[in-house]
N, C-alpha and C positions, 0 to 999 in steps of 0.2 A: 351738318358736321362732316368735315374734309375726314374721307380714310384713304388716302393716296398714300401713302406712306405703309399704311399695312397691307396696303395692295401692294407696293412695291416689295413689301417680305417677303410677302407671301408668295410672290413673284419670282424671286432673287433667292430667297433662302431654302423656300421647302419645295418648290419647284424646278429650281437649278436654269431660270430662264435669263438672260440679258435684257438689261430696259435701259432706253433713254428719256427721261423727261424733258419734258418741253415746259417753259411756264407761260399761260395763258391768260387772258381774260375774260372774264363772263362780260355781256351786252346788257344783262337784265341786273342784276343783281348789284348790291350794295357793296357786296365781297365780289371784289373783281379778280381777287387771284385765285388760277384753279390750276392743278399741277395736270398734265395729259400726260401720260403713261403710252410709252409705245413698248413694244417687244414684237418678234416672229415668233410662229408659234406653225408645227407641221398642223395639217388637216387630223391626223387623226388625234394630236394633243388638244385641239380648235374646243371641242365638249367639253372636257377636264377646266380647261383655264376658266371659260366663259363660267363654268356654275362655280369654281374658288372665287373667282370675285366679284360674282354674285350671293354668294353666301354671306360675304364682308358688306358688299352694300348691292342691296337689292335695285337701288334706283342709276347705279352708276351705268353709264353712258358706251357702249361697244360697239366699235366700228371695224368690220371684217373685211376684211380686201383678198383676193385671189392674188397670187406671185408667181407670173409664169419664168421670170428667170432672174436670180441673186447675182451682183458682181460684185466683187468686193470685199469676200470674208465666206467663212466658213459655217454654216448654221450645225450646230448638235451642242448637243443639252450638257452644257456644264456639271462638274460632280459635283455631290451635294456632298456637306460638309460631315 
């Protein structure tokens, strides 16, 4: 069962993050569409996000990367609504 989409809420609405999706394909599977969810997210938010979208789905897929330097825009936390 896809929860990208409540990922992306949960993401965007009660967390006040920015995401871009990408649309992908799975290699194994019959359902070849699967939405990848990117956002930036500070070190000490990095805890917070990882268990919200693990609470949503426990098996979903998180890939961490270090950012030693951003060009090109501004990172801080949008206001929530």
């Amino acid at each position: 069962m896809e929860k990208s989409e409540e990922i992306r809420k949960k993401l965007t609405q009660d967390l006040g993050k920015g995401v871009t999706i990408y649309k992908g394909k799975r290699g194994y599977s019959n359902n070849n569409n699967q939405d990848i969810i990117f956002t930036i997210v500070t070190r000490l938010e990095s805890l917070k996000v990882k268990n919200e979208i693990l609470a949503i789905d426990q098996n979903a897929v998180i890939i961490e990367q270090g950012v030693k330097a951003v060009h090109g825009g501004i990172l801080k936390k949008r206001p929530l609504h």
